[in-house]
C-alpha positions in Angstrom: 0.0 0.0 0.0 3.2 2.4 0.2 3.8 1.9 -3.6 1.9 5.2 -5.0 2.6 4.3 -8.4 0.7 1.0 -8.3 -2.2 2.7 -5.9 -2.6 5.1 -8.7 -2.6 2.6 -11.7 -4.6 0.5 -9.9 -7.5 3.3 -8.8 -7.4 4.7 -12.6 -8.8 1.3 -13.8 -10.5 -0.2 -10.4 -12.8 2.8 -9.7 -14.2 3.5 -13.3 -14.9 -0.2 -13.6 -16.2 -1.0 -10.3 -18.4 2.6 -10.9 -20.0 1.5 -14.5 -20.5 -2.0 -11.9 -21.7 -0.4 -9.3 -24.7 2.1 -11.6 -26.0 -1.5 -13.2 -26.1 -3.1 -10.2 -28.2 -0.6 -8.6 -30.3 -0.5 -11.5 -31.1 -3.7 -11.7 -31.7 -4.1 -8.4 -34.3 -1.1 -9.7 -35.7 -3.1 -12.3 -36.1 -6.4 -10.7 -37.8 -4.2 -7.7 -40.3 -2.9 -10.6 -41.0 -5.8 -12.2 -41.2 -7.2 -8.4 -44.7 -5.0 -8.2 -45.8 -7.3 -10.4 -45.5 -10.4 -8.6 -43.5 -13.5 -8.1 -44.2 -14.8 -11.5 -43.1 -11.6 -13.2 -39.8 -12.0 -11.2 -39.4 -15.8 -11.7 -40.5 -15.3 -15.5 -38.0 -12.0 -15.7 -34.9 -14.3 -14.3 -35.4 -17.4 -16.2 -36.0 -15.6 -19.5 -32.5 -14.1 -18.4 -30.8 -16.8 -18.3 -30.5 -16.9 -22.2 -29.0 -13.4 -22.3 -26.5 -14.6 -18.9 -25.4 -17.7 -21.8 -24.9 -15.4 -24.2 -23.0 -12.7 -22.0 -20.8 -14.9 -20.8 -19.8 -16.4 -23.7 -18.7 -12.8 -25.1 -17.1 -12.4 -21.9 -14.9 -15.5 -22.2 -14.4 -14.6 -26.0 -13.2 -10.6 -25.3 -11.8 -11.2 -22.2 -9.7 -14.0 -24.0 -9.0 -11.3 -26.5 -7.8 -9.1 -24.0 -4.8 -11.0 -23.1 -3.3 -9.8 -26.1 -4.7 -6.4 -26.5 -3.1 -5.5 -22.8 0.0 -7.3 -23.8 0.7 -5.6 -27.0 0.0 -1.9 -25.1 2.7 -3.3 -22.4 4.8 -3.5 -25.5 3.0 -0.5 -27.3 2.0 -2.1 -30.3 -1.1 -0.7 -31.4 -1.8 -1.8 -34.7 -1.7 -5.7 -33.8 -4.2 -4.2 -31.0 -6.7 -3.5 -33.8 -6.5 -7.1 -35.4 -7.1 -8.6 -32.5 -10.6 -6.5 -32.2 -11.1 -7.5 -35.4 -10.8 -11.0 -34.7 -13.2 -10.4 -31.3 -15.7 -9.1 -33.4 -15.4 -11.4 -36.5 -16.5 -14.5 -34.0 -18.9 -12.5 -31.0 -21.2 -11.5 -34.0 -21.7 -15.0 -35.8 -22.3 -16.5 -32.1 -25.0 -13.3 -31.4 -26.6 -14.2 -34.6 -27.3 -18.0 -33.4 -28.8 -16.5 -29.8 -30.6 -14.0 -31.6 -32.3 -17.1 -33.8 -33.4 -19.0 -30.7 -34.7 -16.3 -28.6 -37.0 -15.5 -31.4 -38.2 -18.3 -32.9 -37.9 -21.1 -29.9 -38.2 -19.1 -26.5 -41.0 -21.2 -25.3 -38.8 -24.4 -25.5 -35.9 -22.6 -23.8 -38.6 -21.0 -21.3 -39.6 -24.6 -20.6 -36.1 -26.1 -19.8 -36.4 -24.2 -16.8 -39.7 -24.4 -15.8 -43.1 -26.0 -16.2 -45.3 -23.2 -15.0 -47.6 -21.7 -18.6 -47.7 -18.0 -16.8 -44.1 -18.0 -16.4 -43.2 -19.2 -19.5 -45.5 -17.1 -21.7 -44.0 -14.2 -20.2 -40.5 -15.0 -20.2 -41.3 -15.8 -23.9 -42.8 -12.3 -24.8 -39.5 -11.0 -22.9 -37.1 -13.1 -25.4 -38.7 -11.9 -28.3 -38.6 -8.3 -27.9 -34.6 -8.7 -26.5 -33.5 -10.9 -28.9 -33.7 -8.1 -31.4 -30.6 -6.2 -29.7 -27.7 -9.2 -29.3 -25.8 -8.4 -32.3 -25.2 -4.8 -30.6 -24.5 -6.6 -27.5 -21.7 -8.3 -29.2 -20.2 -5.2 -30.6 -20.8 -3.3 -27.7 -18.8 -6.0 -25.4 -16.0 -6.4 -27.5 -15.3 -2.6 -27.9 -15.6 -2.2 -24.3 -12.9 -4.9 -23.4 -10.6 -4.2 -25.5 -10.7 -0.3 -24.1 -10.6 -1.4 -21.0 -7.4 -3.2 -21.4 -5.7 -0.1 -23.0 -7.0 1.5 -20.0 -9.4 4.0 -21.3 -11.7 2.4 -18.8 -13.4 5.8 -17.6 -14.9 6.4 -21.6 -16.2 2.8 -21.5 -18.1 3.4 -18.0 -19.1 6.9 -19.1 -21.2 4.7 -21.6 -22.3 2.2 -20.1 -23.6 4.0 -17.0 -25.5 6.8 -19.4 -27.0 3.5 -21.2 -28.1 2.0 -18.4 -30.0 5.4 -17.2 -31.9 6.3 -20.0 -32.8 1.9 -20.3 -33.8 2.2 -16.5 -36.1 5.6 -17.2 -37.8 4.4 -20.2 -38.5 0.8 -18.0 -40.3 2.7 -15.6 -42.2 4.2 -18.2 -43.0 1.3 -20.6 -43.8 -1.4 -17.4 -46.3 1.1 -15.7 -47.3 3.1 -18.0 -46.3 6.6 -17.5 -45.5 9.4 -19.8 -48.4 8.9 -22.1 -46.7 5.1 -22.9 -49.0 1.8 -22.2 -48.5 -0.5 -19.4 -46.4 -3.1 -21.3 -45.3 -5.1 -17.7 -42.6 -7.7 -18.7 -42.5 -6.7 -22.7 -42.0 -3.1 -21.4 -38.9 -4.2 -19.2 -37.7 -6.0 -22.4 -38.2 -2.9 -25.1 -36.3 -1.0 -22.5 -33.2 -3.2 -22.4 -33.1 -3.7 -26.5 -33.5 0.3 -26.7 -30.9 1.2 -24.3 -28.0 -1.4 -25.4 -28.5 0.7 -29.3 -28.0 3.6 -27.8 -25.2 2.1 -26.1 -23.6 1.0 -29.3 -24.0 4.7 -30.9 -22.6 6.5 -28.2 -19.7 4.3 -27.7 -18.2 4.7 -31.1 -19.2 8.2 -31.5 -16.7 8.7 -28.5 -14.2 6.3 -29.5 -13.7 8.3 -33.3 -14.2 11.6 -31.6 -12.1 11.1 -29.3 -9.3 9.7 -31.3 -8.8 6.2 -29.1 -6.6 4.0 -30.4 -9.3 2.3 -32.2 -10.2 5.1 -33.7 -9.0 4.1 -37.5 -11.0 2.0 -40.7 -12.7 -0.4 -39.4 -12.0 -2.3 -42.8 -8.1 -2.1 -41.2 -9.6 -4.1 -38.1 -9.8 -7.6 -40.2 -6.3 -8.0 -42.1 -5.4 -10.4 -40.1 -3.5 -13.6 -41.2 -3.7 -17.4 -40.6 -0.8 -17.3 -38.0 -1.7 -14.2 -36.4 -5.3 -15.7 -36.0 -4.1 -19.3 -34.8 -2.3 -17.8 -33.0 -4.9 -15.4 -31.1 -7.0 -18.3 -30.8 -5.5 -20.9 -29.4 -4.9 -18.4 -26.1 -8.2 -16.9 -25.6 -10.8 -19.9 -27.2 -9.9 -21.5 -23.9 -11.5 -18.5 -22.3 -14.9 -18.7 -24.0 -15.2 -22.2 -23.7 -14.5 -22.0 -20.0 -17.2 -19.4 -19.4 -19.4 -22.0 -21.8 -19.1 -24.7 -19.4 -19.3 -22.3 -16.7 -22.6 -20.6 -17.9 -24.2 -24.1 -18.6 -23.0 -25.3 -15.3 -24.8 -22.0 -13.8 -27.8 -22.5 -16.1 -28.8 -26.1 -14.0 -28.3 -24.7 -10.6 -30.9 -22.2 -11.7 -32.7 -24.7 -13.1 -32.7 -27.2 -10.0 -33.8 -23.8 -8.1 -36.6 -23.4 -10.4 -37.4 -27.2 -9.9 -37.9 -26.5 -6.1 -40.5 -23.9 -6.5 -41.6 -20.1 -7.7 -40.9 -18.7 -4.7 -37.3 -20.6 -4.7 -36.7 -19.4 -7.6 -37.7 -16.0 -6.8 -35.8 -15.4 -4.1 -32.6 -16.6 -6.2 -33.4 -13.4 -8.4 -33.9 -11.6 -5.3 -30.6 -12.6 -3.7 -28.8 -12.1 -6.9 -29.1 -8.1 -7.4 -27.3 -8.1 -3.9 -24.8 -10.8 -4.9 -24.0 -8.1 -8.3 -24.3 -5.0 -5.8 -21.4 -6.4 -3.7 -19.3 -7.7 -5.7 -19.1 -4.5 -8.0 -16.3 -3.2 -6.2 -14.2 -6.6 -6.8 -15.2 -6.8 -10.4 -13.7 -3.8 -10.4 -10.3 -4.6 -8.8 -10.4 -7.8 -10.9 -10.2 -5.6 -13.9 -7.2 -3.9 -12.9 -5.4 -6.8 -11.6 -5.9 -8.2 -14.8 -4.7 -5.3 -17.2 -2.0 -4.1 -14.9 -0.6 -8.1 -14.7 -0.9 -7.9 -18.8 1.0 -4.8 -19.2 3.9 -5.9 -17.0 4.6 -9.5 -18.5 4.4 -7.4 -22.1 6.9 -5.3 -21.0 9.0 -8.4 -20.1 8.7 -7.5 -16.2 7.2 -11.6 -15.1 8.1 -11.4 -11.1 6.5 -8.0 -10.7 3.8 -9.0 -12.5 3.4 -12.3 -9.9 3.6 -9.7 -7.1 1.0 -8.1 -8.2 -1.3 -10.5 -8.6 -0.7 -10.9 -5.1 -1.5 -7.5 -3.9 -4.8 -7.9 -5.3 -5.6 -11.0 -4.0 -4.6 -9.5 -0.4 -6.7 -6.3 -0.8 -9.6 -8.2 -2.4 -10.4 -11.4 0.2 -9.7 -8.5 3.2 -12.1 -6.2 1.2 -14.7 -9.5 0.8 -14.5 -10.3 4.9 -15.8 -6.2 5.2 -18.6 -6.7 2.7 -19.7 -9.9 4.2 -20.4 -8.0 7.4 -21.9 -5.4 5.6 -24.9 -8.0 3.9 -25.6 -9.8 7.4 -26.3 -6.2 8.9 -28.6 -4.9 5.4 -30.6 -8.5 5.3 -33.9 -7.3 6.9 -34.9 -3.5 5.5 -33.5 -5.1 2.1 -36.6 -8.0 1.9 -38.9 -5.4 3.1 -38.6 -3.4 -0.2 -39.9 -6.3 -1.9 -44.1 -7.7 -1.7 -43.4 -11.7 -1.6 -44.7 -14.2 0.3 -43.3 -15.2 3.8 -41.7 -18.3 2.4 -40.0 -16.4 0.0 -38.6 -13.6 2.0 -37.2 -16.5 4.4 -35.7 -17.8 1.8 -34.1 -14.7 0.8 -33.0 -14.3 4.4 -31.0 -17.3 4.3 -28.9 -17.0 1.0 -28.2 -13.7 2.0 -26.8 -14.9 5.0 -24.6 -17.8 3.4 -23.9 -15.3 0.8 -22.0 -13.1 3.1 -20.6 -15.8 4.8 -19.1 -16.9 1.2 -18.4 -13.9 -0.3 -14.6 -14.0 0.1 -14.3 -17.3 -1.1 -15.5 -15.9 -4.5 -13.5 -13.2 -4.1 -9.9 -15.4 -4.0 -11.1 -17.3 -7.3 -12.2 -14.6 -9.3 -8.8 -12.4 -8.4 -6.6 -15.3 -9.4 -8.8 -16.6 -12.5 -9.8 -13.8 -14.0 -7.3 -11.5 -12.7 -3.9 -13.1 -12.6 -4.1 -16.4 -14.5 -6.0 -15.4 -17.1 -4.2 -12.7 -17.7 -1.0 -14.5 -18.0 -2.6 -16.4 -20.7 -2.7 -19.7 -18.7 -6.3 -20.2 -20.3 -6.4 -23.8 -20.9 -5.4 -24.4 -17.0 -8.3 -22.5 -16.0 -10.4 -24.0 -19.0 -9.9 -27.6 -17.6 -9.8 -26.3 -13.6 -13.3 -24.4 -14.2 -14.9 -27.2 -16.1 -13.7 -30.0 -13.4 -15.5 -28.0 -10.1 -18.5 -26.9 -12.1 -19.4 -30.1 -13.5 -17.7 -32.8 -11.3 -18.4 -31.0 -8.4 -21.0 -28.2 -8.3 -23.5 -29.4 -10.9 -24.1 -33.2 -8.9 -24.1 -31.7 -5.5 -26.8 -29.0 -7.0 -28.3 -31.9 -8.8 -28.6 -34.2 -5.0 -29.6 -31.5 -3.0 -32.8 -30.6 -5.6 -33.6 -33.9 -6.7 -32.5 -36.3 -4.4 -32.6 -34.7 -0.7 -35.2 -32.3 -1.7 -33.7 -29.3 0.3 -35.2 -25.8 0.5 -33.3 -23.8 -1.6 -30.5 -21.7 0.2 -29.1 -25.5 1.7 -28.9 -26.3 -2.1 -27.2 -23.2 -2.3 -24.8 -23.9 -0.1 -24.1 -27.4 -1.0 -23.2 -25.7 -4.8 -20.4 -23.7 -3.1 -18.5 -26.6 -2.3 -17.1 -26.4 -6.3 -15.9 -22.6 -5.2 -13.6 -24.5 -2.1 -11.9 -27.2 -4.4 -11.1 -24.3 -7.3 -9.8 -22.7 -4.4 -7.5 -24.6 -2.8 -6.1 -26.1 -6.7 -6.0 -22.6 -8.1 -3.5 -21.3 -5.2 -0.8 -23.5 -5.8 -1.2 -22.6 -9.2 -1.0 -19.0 -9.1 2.3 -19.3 -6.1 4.2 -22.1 -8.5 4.6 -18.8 -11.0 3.7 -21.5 -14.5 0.6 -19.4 -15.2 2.9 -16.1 -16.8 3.3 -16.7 -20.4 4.7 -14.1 -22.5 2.7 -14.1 -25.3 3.3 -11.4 -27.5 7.3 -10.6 -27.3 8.1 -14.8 -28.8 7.2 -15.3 -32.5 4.6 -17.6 -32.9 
């Protein structure tokens, strides 16, 4: 904490991010809190209809956050034009995969509606949600690949200013379309959904207004962007694929807990959602130090500098599980004005109660794993460690123990809950002697391929 430099760097990339965090966690917290007026099946229908967009997210996350192992690399080593290939390539492949999700939400959301749940109500309004948010995933994918490769040039503060103005004007006109105000109808779910496809194209506009008018490195012909050759491509890819299959597994993995939650019950499911916006709200401020850990750790094995960047990996992870103990504390203490905002039945709310309480009681442990996965490791371009790793606890671990608590012990919701975190402990204890044996720092853009 003495080192001013790294306090700096650190707080130039951390604070933006965790900011642009912090605005869309609060607003959807809003949202869910609107739709929440209109019952338990709104939420329940809200969340699970979700779940297509939290596949597809995730995927572009694993794809542009793969992507952005080279992109902070090569501005380590200050090489800017091999910075614009690689967005190139990021776009290229996020905007055939938004096409295929764009396909199914429109023509087959009641199939997808029903992998998660049996109840018609719920599925006829997550469907009428799909349909109308479908429409807006190729911008998605343009959006998210723009933003990560900016952030990992560390022009994080234009891509929050963005995002956080997006989010605003999608959160106003939500109010608006799902109640009725302003001279709009009352459009309920389909109004939540027109909101969200409106706001991420206005997202995309403003974004590369500012990045041409502002002259950012990616400011050139965007013809430029796809020049790339065979090797440079092979190359790219066979880094940062293992990142977006990773997150595939992942998000699958993440799609049957919250379909075993569903399985349990409305309200169970519910109170998932519920618990969620405060699971986003608090971990804002680590998604944030995550971010710099992981462009900061870039830069310096670019610039050749490997032990400094392992010692900064572990300043993170220091700061971030002591920051995680705080904000633990912090939920226990929030727990009962928070389920008071909310008009759901007593079952729910005590479910609520509960996963909050485990929740903060866990918080840290997520903390650890996502500093050294998505901070350090990944970074160092150790993808297909973490590829395998993530793909072993999900699915060997998380996914049966979600699978025995649901279906086999029948356990109300927050013990299967807690019975899923057991996959966080094993990643945690593998993924330490991992970061400390220093094999994850690869230098991956100073060797010829």
């Amino acid at each position: 904490m003495n080192n001013s430099s790294f306090i700096r760097t650190m707080l130039s990339i951390a604070v933006p991010v965790a900011f642009q965090q912090l605005i869309s966690a609060l607003l959807n917290m809003v949202d869910v809190l609107m739709v929440g007026q209109l019952g338990e099946t709104a939420i329940a229908a809200l969340g699970l209809a979700n779940q297509v967009f939290f596949l597809f997210i995730l995927f572009l996350f694993g794809v542009t956050s793969g992507m952005a192992i080279f992109t902070a690399q090569y501005w380590g080593k200050g090489d800017v034009a091999s910075i614009r290939l690689v967005l190139g390539i990021s776009l290229t492949i996020s905007v055939l995969v938004s096409g295929l999700f764009t396909v199914a939400a429109l023509v087959f959301p009641e199939t997808i509606m029903g992998f998660y749940t049996q109840d018609r109500e719920v599925i006829e309004l997550g469907a009428s949600y799909l349909r109308i948010v479908g429409i807006s995933y190729v911008m998605v994918a343009i959006v998210t690949s723009y933003i990560a490769i900016l952030r990992s040039v560390t022009l994080v503060a234009l891509a929050a200013f963005v995002t956080v103005v997006a989010l605003v004007l999608k959160t106003g006109l939500g109010y608006m379309l799902i109640f009725g105000l302003g001279g709009f109808p009352a459009m309920g779910v389909r109004g939540a959904a027109t909101a969200t496809a409106l706001g991420w194209t206005f997202e995309l506009v403003l974004l590369l207004v500012l990045v041409y008018t502002q002259k950012t490195p990616l400011a050139a012909n965007p013809l430029t962007f796809f020049r790339f050759d065979r090797v440079f491509l092979f190359k790219v890819l066979k880094t940062s694929m293992p990142a977006a299959i990773n997150e595939v597994f992942w998000s699958f993995g993440i799609t049957v807990y919250n379909a075993v939650y569903a399985h349990i019950g409305t309200d169970a499911i519910a109170a998932i959602n519920i618990n969620a916006t405060i699971e986003e709200l608090f971990f804002v401020l680590f998604i944030g130090m995550g971010n710099a850990c992981s462009v900061m750790v870039g830069n310096k094995i670019g610039a050749g500098e490997k032990e400094v960047s392992y010692e900064y990996g572990r300043r993170f992870l220091n700061m971030g599980v002591l920051g995680a103990l705080i904000a633990g504390g912090v939920v226990v203490l929030i727990r009962e004005p928070y389920i008071a905002l909310y008009d759901i039945s007593t079952s729910a709310a005590d479910n609520v109660r509960m996963l909050m309480l485990f929740f903060s009681m866990s918080l840290w442990l997520r903390v650890h794993n996502f500093m050294l996965f998505i901070g350090a490791l990944r970074a160092g371009g150790d993808t297909r460690y973490t590829m395998f790793m993530e793909i072993f606890s999900i699915w060997v671990v998380g996914v049966p123990m979600a699978l025995l608590g649901g279906f086999v012990f029948h356990l109300p919701v927050y013990w299967v809950y807690v019975m899923v975190l057991a996959e966080e402990a094993v990643k945690a204890v593998v993924i330490q002697f991992r970061f400390r044996s220093r094999k994850w720092i690869h230098d991956l853009v100073n060797v010829e391929a």
